[in-house]
C-alpha positions as CSV (number, residue, x, y, z in Angstrom):
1,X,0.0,0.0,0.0
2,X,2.9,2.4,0.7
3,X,4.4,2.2,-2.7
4,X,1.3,3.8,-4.5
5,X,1.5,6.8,-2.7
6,X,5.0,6.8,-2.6
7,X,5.3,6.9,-5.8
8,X,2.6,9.9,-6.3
9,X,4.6,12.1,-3.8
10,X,7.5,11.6,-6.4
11,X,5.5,12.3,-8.9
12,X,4.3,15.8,-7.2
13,X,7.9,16.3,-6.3
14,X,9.4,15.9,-9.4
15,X,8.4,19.2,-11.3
16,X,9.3,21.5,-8.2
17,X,13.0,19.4,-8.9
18,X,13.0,20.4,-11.9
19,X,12.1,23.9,-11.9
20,X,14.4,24.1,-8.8
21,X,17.5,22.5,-11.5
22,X,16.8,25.0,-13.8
23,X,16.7,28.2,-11.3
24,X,20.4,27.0,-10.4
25,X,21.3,26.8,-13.8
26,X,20.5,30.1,-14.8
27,X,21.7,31.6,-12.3
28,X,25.1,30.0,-12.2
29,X,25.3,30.0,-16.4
30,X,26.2,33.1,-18.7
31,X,25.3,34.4,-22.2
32,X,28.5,33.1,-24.7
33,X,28.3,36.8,-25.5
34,X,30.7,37.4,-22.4
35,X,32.9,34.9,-23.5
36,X,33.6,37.0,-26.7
37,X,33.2,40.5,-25.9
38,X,35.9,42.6,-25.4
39,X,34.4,46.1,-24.2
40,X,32.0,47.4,-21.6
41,X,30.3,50.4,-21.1
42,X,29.0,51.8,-17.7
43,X,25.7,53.9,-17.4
44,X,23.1,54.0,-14.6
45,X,19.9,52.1,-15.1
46,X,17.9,54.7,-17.7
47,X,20.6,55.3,-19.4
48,X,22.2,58.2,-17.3
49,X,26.4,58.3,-18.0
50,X,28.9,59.9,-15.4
51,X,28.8,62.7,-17.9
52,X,25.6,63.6,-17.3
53,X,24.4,66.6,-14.8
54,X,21.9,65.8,-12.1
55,X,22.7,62.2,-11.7
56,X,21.9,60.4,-8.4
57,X,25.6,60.5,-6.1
58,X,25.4,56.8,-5.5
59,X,24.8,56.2,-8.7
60,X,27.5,58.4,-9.7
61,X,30.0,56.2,-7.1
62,X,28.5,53.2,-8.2
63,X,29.6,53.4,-12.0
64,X,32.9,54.5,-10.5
65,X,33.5,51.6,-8.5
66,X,32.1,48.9,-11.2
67,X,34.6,50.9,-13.4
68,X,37.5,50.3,-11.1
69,X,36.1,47.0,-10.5
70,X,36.2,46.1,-14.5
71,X,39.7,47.4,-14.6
72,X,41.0,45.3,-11.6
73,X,39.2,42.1,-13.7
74,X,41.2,43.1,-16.6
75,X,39.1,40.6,-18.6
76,X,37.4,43.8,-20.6
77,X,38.6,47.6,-21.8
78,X,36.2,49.8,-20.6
79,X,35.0,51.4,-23.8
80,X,34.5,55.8,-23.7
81,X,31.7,56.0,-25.7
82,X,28.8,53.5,-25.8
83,X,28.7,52.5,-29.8
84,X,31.7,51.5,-28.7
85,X,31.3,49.2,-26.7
86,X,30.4,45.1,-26.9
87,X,28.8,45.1,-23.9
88,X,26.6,47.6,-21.3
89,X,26.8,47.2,-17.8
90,X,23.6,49.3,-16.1
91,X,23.4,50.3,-12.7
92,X,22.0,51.3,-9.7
93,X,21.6,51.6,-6.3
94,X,19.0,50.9,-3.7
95,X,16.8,53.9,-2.7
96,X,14.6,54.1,0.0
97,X,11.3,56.0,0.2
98,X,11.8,59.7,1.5
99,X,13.8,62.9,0.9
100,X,17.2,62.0,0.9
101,X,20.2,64.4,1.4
102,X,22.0,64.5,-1.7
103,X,26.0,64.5,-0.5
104,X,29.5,64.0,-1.4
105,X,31.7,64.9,-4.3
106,X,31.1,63.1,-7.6
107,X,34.5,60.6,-8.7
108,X,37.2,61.7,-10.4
109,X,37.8,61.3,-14.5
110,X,36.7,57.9,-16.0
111,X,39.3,56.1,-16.3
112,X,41.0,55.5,-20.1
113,X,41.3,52.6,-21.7
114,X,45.0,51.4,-23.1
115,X,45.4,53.3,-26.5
116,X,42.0,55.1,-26.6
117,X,44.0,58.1,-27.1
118,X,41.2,60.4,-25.7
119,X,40.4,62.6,-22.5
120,X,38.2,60.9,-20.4
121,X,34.8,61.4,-19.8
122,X,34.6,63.5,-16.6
123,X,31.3,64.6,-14.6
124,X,30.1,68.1,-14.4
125,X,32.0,70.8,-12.9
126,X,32.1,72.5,-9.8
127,X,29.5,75.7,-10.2
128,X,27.3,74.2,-12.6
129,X,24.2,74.6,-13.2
130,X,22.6,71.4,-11.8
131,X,19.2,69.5,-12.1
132,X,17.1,68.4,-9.1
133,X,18.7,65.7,-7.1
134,X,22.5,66.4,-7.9
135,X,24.8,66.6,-5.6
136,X,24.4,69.2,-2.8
137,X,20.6,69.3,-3.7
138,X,17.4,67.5,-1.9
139,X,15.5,65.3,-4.4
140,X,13.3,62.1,-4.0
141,X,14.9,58.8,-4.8
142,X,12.4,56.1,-4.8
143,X,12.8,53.0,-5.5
144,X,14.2,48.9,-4.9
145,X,16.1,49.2,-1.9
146,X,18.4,46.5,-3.6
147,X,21.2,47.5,-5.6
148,X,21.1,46.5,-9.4
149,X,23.1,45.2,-12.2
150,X,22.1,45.0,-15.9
151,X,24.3,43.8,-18.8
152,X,22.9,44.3,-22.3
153,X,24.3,43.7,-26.2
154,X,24.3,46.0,-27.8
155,X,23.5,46.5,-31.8
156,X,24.8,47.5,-34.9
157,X,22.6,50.3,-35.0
158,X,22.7,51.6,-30.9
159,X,20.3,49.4,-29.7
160,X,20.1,47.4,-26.1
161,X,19.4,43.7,-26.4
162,X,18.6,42.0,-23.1
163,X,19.5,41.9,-20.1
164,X,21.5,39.1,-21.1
165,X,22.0,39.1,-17.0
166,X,20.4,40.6,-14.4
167,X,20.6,40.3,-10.3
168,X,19.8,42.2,-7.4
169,X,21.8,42.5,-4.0
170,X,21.7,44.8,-0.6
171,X,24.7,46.5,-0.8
172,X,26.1,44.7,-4.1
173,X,27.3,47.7,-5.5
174,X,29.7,49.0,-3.2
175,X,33.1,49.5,-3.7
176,X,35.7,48.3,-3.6
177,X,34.3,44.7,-3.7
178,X,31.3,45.4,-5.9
179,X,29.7,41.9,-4.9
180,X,27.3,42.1,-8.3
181,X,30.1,42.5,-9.8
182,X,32.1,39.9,-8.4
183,X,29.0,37.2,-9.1
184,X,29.5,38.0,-12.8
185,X,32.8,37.9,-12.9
186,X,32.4,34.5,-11.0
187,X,30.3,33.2,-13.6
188,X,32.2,34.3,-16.4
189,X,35.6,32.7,-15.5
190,X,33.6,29.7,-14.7
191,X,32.0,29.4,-17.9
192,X,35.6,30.4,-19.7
193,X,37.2,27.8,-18.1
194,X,34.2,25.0,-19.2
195,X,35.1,26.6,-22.5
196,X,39.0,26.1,-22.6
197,X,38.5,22.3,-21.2
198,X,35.7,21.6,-23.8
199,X,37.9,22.6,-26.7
200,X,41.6,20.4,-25.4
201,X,42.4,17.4,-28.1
């Protein structure tokens, strides 16, 4: 008698395994487009660049620090301008409901890649004229309180294609670590290295 139901609790089990299998999988496994690329671009989540006037501060530090953190990987240049670039990495940080106190000085020039043999992109300067929100201002930042990080292709023609990965942390975007950044990085090498064994004689 125990057998007949046994068997029907596997039965109920077995998609929830499954689904369960394939969760892992995505979330461990990356787009081949990593693989091959050989440039990023940074921008905050809407398409906001470190150029731009007005942008959030911890969005601002957060395309810093996955900047440096891109560097230190030295598995990508980081590309100046965006038709440039293979891939774009989108961020941004976790807000919380409220007026928030918009502090602290913006990051210093973006850094170059090797041979681009142009000036950086920098932020804007000291005295300008900013938008609501910028630094030194009070705005409303609402939002996930989680920090975010988007990679997208990126077309012939200027168009993004994805996310081709997408996860969400507390804290996952702060320097120096950058955790996001660490789990895709993580995932990359991992899947490199399946890569390498796969094509040995």
């Amino acid at each position: 008698m125990r057998l007949p139901w046994m068997m029907a609790g596997i039965l109920v089990l077995m998609p929830a395994l499954v689904i369960a299998q394939q969760k892992n999988k995505k979330h461990s496994d990356v787009s081949t487009a990593f693989l091959n690329a050989r440039s990023v671009y940074v921008e905050a989540i809407g398409g906001g660049d470190i150029t731009q006037p007005g942008l959030y501060p911890p969005d601002l530090q957060a395309i810093s620090d996955v900047d440096d953190g891109i560097q230190n990987w030295k598995r990508y240049a980081l590309a100046i301008r965006k038709d440039q670039a293979d891939l774009v990495f989108q961020v941004r940080k976790g807000r919380t409901a409220g007026l928030q106190g918009h502090t602290g000085i913006p990051p210093g020039q973006r850094p170059i890649p090797i041979g681009a043999g142009n000036p950086g992109r920098q932020p804007g300067q000291p005295g300008q004229a900013q938008e609501d929100g910028d630094v030194g201002g009070m705005g409303t930042e609402v939002g996930p309180s989680d920090d975010m990080l988007k990679v997208f292709l990126l077309t012939s023609d200027g168009k993004l294609v994805g996310p081709i990965w997408n996860r969400e942390l507390k804290d996952g975007l702060d320097g120096p670590g950058v955790p996001l950044l660490q789990l895709l990085r993580d995932a990359v090498e991992q899947a490199a290295a399946k890569q390498q064994a796969a094509q040995k004689p």
